[in-house]
Structures are given as structure tokens and as C-alpha cells.
C-alpha positions in Angstrom: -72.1 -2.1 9.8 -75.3 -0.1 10.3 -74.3 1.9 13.0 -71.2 2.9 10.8 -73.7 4.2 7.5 -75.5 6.3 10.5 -72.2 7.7 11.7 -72.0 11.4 10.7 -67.8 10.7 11.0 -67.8 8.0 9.1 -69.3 10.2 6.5 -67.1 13.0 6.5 -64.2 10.2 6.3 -65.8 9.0 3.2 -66.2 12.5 1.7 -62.4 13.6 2.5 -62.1 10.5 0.1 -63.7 11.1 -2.6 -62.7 15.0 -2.6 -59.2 13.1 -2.6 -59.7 11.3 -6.1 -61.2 14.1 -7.3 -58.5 16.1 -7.2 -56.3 13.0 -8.1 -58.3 12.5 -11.7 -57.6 16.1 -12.7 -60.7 18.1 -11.8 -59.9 22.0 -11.1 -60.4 23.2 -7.5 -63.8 24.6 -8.0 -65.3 21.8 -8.9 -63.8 19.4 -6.5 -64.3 22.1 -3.7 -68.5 22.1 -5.0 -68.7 18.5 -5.2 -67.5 18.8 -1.6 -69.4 21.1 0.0 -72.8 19.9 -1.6 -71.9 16.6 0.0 -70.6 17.9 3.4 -74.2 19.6 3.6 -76.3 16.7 2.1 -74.6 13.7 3.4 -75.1 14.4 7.5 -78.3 16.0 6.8 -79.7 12.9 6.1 -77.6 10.7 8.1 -79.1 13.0 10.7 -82.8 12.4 9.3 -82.2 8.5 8.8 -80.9 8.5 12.8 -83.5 10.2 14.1 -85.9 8.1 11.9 -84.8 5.2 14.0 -84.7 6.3 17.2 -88.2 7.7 16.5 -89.5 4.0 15.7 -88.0 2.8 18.4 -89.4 4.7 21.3 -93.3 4.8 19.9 -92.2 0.8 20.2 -91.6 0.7 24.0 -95.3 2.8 24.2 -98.0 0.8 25.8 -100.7 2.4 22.9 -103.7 0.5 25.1 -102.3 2.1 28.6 -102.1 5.4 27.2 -105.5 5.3 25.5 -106.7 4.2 28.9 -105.2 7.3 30.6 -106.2 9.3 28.5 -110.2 8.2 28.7 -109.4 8.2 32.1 -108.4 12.1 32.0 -111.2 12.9 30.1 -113.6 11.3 32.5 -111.8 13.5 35.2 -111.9 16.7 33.4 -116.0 15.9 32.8 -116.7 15.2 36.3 -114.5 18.4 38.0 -116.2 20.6 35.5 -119.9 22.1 36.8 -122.4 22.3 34.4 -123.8 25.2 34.3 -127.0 25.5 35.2 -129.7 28.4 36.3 -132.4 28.0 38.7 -136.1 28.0 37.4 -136.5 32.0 38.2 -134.5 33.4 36.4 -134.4 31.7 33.5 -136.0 33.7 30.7 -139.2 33.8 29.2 -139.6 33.5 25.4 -142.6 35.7 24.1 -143.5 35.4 20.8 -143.6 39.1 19.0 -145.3 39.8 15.9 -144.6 42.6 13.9 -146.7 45.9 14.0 -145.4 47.1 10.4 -148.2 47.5 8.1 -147.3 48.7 4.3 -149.5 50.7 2.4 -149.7 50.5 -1.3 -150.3 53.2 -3.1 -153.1 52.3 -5.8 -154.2 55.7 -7.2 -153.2 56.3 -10.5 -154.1 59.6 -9.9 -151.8 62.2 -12.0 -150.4 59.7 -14.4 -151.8 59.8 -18.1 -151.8 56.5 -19.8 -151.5 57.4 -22.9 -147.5 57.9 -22.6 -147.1 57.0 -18.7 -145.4 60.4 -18.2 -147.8 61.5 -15.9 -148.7 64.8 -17.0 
């Protein structure tokens, strides 16, 4: 029975049915031909969804989930070992040399000009 609910012509089987008593109990032909097409869209879609759903389960159950971890720390281990590490020899590497900065600021401390009565300076 369950591979006939996952059968996208069973579906459309079931749909000619119902668009059948639809028109049987009276309903114009606009609304049996919506009530149609929004199930001839919805229905195999997730048919479709549910199927793939299961065949999806299925496969990650044949996986061997501790072979494949092993490949892959396997491949990693490969792709460490073929890559160089990069490396300079003592001559060339640079030298660091601290620098301290020759900036001095000057700070102007006359008041020379400046009246302090109002702080307009004249």
C-alpha cells in the first residue's frame, strides 16, 4: 500500500475522482476546475518531497559513517603531509628594530597678547 500513496499516478487517479464528484454535486466549472488544479500542483509536489524523503534515508543508511570519517582523517593527514611549510632560512629573515618617535610638541605657554580681564586679547 505504501508504494501506491508515493505513486504520483495513483494521485492523479484520485484527483480525476474527486474533480468527478465535484462536478457531480453541482459545483460550477470554476470552482471544480480550481479545486483541481490546486491539487494537481500540491498533491505530486509532495508525493515527490515525501519519495525523495525516503530514498534520502535510505542511502545515508547503507553509509559506513565510521569508514568515511576514517577517510576523511585519512585525507587530511595526506593534504598536511604533501603541503611544505613554508619556511625561510636564518638570513634573510628580518630584523625587528624597535623605533621611537622623534616628535616633540611644544606648548605654547605665553600669555603674551591676551588681556585677562575679558580673554579677548586685545
Amino acid at each position: 500500500m505504501k508504494a501506491k500513496l508515493t505513486s504520483r499516478k495513483f494521485w492523479i487517479a484520485i484527483i480525476t475522482i474527486i474533480s468527478g464528484v465535484v462536478s457531480l454535486l453541482g459545483a460550477n466549472d470554476s470552482t471544480a476546475a480550481d479545486i483541481v488544479s490546486a491539487l494537481l500542483i500540491l498533491v505530486p509536489s509532495i508525493v515527490y518531497i515525501f519519495t525523495e524523503g525516503r530514498i534520502d534515508v535510505a542511502a545515508m543508511q547503507k553509509i559506513d559513517m565510521d569508514a568515511l570519517g576514517a577517510a576523511i582523517v585519512q585525507l587530511m593527514k595526506d593534504i598536511s603531509a604533501a603541503t611544505p611549510t613554508p619556511s625561510l632560512p636564518a638570513a634573510t629573515m628580518p630584523t625587528v628594530v624597535p623605533v621611537t618617535p622623534a616628535v616633540t610638541y611644544a606648548t605654547d605657554t605665553s600669555t603674551k597678547g591676551v588681556d585677562s580681564s575679558d580673554g579677548t586679547g586685545e
